[in-house]
VMD Tcl script that draws the C-alpha trace (Angstrom):
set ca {
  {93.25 268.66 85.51}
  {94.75 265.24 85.17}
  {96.35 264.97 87.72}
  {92.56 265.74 89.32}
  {91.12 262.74 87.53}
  {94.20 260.64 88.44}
  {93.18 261.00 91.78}
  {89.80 260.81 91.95}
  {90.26 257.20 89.70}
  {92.52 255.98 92.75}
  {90.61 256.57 95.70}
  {87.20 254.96 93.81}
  {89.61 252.15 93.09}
  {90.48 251.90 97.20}
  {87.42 252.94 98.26}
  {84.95 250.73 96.23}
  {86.10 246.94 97.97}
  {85.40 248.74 101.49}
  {81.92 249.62 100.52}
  {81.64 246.20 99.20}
  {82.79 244.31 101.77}
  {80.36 246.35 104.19}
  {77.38 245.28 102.59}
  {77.60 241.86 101.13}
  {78.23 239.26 103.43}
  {81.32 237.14 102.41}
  {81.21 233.41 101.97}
  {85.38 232.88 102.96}
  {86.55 229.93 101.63}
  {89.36 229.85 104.21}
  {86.72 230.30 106.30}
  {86.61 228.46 109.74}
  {86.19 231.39 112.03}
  {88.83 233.70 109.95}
  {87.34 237.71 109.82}
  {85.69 239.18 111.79}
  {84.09 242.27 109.09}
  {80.47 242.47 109.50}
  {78.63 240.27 107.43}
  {80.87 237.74 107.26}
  {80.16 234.41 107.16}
  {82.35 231.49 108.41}
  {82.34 227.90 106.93}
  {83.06 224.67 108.80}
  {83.31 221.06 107.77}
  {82.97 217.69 109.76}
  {84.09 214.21 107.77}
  {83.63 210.87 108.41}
  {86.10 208.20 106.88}
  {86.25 204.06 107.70}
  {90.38 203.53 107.74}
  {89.63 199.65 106.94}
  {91.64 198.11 109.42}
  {94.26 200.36 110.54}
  {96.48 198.36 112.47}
  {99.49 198.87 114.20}
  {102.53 195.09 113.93}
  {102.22 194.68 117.38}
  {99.76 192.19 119.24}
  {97.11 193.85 121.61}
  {95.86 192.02 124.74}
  {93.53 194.36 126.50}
  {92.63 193.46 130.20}
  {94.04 190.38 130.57}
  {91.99 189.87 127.11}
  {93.86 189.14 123.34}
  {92.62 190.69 120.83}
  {92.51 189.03 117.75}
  {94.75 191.06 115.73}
  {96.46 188.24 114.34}
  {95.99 188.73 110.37}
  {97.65 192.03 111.15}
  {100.97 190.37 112.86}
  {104.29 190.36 110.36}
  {103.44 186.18 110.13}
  {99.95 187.13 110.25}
  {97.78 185.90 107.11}
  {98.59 189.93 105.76}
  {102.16 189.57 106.48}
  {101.92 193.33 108.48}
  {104.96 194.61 108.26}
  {106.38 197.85 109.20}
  {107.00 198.52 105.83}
  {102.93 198.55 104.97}
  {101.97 200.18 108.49}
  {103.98 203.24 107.22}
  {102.83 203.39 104.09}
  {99.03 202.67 105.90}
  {99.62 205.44 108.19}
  {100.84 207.90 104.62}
  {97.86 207.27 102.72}
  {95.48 207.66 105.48}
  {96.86 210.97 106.31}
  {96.94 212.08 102.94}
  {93.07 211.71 102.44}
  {92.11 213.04 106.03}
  {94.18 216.14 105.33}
  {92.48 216.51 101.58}
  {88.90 216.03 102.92}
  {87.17 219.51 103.03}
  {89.39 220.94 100.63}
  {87.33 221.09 97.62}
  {86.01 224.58 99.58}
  {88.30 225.28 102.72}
  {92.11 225.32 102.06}
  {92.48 224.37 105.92}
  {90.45 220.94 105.37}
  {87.90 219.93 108.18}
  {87.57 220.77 111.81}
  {86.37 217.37 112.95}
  {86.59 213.82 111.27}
  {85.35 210.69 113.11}
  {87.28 207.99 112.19}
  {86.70 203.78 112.45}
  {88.49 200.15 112.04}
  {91.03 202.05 114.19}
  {93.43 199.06 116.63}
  {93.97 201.66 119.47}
  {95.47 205.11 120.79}
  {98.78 204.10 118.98}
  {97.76 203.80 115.62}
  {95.73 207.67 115.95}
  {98.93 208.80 117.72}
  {101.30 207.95 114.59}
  {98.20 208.80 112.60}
  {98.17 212.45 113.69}
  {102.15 212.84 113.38}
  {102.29 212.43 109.71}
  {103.34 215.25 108.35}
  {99.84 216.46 106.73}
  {98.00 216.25 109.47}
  {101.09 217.61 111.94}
  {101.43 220.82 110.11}
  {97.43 221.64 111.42}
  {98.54 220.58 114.90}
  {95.66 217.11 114.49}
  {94.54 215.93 117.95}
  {92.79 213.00 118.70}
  {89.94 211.71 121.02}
  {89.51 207.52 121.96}
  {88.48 205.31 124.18}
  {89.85 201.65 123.93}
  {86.75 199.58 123.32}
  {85.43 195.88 123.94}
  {85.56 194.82 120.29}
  {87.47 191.39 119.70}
  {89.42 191.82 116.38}
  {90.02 195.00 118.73}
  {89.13 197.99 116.30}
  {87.61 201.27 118.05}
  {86.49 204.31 116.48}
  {87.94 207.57 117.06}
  {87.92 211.36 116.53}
  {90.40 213.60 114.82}
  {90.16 217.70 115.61}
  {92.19 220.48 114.55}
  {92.31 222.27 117.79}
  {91.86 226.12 115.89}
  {88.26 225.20 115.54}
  {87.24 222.60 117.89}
  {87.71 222.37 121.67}
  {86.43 219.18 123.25}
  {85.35 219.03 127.17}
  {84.40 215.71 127.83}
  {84.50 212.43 126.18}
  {82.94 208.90 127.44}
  {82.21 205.64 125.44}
  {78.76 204.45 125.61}
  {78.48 200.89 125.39}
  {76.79 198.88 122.95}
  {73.98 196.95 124.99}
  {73.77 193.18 124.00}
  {70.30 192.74 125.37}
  {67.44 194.90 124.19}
  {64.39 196.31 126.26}
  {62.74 193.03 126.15}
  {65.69 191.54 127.56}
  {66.38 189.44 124.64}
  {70.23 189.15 123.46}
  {70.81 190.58 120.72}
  {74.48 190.52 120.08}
  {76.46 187.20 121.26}
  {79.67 189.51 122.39}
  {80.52 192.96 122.94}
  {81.17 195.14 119.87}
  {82.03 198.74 119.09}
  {80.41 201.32 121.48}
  {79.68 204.69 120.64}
  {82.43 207.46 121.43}
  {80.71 210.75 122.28}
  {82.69 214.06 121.92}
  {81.42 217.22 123.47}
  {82.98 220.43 122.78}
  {82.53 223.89 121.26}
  {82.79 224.43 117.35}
  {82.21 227.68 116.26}
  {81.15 229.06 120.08}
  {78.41 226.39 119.55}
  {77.73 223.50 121.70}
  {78.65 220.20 119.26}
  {77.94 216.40 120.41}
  {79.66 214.04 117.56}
  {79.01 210.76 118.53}
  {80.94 208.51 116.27}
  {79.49 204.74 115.24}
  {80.54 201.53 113.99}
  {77.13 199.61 113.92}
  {77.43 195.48 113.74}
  {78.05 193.88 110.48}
  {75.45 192.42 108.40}
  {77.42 189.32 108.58}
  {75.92 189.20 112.16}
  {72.42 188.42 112.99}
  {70.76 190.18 110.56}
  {69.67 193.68 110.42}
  {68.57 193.49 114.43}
  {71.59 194.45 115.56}
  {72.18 197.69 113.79}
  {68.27 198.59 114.52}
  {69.07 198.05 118.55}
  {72.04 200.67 117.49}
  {70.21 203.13 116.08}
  {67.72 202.88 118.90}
  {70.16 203.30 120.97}
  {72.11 205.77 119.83}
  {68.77 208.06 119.81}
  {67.81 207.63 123.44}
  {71.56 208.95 123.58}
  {70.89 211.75 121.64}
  {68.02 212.93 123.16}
  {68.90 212.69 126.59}
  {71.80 215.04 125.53}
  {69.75 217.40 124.06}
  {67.55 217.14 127.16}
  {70.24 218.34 129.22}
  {71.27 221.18 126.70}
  {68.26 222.20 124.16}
  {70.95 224.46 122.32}
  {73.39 221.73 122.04}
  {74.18 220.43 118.15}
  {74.30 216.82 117.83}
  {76.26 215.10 114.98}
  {75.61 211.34 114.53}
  {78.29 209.88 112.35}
  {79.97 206.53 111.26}
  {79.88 203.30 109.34}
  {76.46 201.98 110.19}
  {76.54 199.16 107.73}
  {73.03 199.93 106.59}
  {71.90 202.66 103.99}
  {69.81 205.88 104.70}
  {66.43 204.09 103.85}
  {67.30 200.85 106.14}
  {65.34 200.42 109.51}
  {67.94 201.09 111.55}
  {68.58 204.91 110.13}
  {65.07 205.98 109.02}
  {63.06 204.30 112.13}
  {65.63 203.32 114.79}
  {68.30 206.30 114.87}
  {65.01 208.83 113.16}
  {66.80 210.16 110.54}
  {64.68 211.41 108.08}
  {65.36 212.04 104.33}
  {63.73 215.76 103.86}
  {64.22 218.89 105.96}
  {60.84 219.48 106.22}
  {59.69 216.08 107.82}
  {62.33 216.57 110.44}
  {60.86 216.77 113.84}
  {62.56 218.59 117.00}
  {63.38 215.48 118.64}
  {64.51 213.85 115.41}
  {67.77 214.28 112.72}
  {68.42 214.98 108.94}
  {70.09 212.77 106.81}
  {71.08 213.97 103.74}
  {72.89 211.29 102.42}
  {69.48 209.44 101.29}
  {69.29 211.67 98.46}
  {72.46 211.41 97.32}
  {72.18 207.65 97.48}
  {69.35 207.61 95.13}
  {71.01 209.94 92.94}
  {73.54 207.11 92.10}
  {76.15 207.72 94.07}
  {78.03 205.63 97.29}
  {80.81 204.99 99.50}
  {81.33 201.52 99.04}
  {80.51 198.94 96.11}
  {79.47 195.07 96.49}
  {78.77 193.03 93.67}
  {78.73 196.18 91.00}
  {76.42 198.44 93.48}
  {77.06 200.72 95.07}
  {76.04 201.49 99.19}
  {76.17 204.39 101.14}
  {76.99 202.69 104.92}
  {79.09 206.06 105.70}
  {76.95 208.89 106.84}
  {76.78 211.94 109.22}
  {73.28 212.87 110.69}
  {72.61 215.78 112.69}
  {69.97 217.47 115.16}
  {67.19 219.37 114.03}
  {68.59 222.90 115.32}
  {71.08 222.11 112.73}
  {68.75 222.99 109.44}
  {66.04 225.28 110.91}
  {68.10 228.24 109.57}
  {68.03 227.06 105.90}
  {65.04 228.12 104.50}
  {65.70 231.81 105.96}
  {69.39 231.73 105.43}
  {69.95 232.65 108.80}
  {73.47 231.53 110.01}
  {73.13 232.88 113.66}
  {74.52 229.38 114.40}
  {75.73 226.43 112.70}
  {73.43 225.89 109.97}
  {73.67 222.69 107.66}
  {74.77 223.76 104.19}
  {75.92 220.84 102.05}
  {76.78 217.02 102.25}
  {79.51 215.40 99.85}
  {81.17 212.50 99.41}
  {84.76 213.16 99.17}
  {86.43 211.95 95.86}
  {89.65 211.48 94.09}
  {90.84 209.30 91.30}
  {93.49 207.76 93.21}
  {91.17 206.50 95.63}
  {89.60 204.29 92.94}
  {91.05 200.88 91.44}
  {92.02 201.88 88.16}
  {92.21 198.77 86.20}
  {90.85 195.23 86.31}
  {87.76 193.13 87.28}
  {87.34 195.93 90.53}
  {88.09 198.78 88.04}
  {86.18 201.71 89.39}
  {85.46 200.28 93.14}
  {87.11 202.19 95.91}
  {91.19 200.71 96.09}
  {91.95 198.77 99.44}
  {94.68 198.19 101.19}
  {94.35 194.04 100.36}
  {92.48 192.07 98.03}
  {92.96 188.58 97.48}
  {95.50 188.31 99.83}
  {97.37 190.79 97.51}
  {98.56 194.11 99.24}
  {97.17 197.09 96.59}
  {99.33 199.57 98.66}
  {95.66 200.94 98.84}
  {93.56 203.25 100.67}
  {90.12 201.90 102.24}
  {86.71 200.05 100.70}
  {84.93 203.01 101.83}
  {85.15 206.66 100.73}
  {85.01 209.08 102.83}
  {81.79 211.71 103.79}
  {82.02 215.45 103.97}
  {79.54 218.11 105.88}
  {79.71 221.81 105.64}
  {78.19 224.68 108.23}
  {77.70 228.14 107.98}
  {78.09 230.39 110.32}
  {77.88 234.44 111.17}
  {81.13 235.76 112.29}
}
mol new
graphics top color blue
foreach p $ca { graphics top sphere $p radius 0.5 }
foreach p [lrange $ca 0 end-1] q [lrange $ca 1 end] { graphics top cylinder $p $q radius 0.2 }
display resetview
């Protein structure tokens, strides 16, 4: 009779996580297309992370044109040794390989990256060991910028397969024909590929400084980069379309809310416009970078409406927008001092911190059925 019971008690005990699994759908945290059990549900993230000034100790001249790289030069104004390019390239890696690992052991599938000097720098980038052990790849395009910083795009090839990739240029003369920039700056690099057996578009941004002609410049970029985005999702109605970077505004500045049409609640979102949910979390206190004891939120990732119309039915037939982040960790932060509590550079005061960047970096997660 006991042995009966004995093994009755065992096959409940094998039985029961089968019938489980079966009929709750599973939120896997290693997610990223693993499974394939019915019900499942896969997670993705897509970062975002300003690499202030990664530059490589060798001098760039680009088509006949030099850039000018020369802080960054070993009797540059930095003194850029090897020495600090390594230890650059180590810290950078570190935090790229970290982001998305709060909730996915495997880290992101995508993470746009700026202030990058060229193909070299990614190319070391991606070698570090961190990043090497998920087989990193990188997307760029060599841009017209003249300290000669691009932006770029990191992928871990298990989840993302890009098809094409162009650089659209940053126009210097608006639709009135009026100049707006004085010389050519960062264009916007434009991935397309499939994530998740979805159609993605990340185009990545560095929008003008506000050190440069006031906030026109940035509003022509956001205007811009929307007449890209829609004539993408002209050609492809289906397609996802991620706009992400350091656009040297906030959520609530012209250029995001009126120029790029990124608006700050799901349900004001219209088809031909994008979600940013970084506005909220801005007002909510928190940033990515600090000036003068307050903190800004310049780093941001915006994406197509098709992106949250599953939310309010939790349905996660596609990639549906599930939560924004900014990615932390105390040694990102200065930890003593007059900047105690701003993100830790790599320089300050012509002193070299050993740091990281002056921006933190942004995190999105998706949701998908498996």
């Amino acid at each position: 009779m006991k042995n009966n019971i004995f093994l009755l008690l065992s096959l409940l005990f094998f039985l029961l996580p089968s019938f489980s699994k079966a009929s709750t759908p599973l939120l896997t945290r290693e997610g990223q297309g693993g499974g394939s059990a019915p019900g499942r549900i896969g997670m993705y993230a897509i970062g975002f992370y300003n690499l202030e000034n990664l530059f490589d100790t060798e001098h760039d001249v680009v088509n006949g044109e030099d850039k000018n790289d020369f802080e960054y030069l070993p009797d540059g104004a930095n003194r850029w040794s090897e020495l600090k390019y390594r230890h650059k390239l180590k810290n950078m890696s570190r935090v790229l390989s970290e982001m998305g690992t709060d909730r996915l052991p495997v880290g992101c599938a995508i993470i746009g990256v700026s202030e990058v000097e060229n193909a070299h720098c990614l190319s070391d980038l991606v070698a570090q060991e961190p990043l090497a052990q998920r087989n990193f790849q990188f997307c760029h395009i060599e841009g017209p910028d003249r300290r000669g910083v691009d932006c770029g795009l990191l992928y871990n090839p298990r989840f993302f397969t890009p098809a094409k990739v162009w650089l659209k240029q940053y126009s210097q003369v608006d639709d009135k024909g009026e100049t707006v920039m004085e010389s050519p700056t960062r264009g916007f690099l434009t991935v397309q590929g499939a994530l998740a057996g979805d159609s993605v578009t990340v185009i990545v941004c560095h929008w003008p400084s506000r050190l440069r002609g006031g906030n026109r410049p940035r509003v022509w970029a956001g205007e811009q980069v929307r007449v890209l985005k829609d004539s993408i999702v002209a050609a492809n109605p289906a397609m996802k379309v991620f706009v992400m970077g350091d656009m040297n505004d906030d959520p609530f500045d012209e250029s995001m809310a009126k120029g790029l049409g990124a608006r700050r609640k799901m349900e004001d979102v219209k088809p031909t416009e994008m979600y940013n949910p970084w506005w909220q979390i801005l007002l909510n206190g928190r940033g990515t970078l600090k000036y003068d004891g307050r903190w800004n939120l310049f780093d941001q990732i915006a994406m197509s409406q098709n992106c949250i119309t599953g939310v309010p039915t939790k349905d996660y037939s596609t990639l549906t927008f599930y939560k924004a982040e900014i990615f932390n960790r105390d040694y990102l932060f200065q930890d003593g001092g007059r900047y105690k509590g701003n993100p830790k550079r790599t320089h300050a005061g012509g002193v070299w911190l050993d740091g990281y960047s002056d921006h933190l970096p942004v995190v999105t997660y998706y949701l998908k059925k498996q």
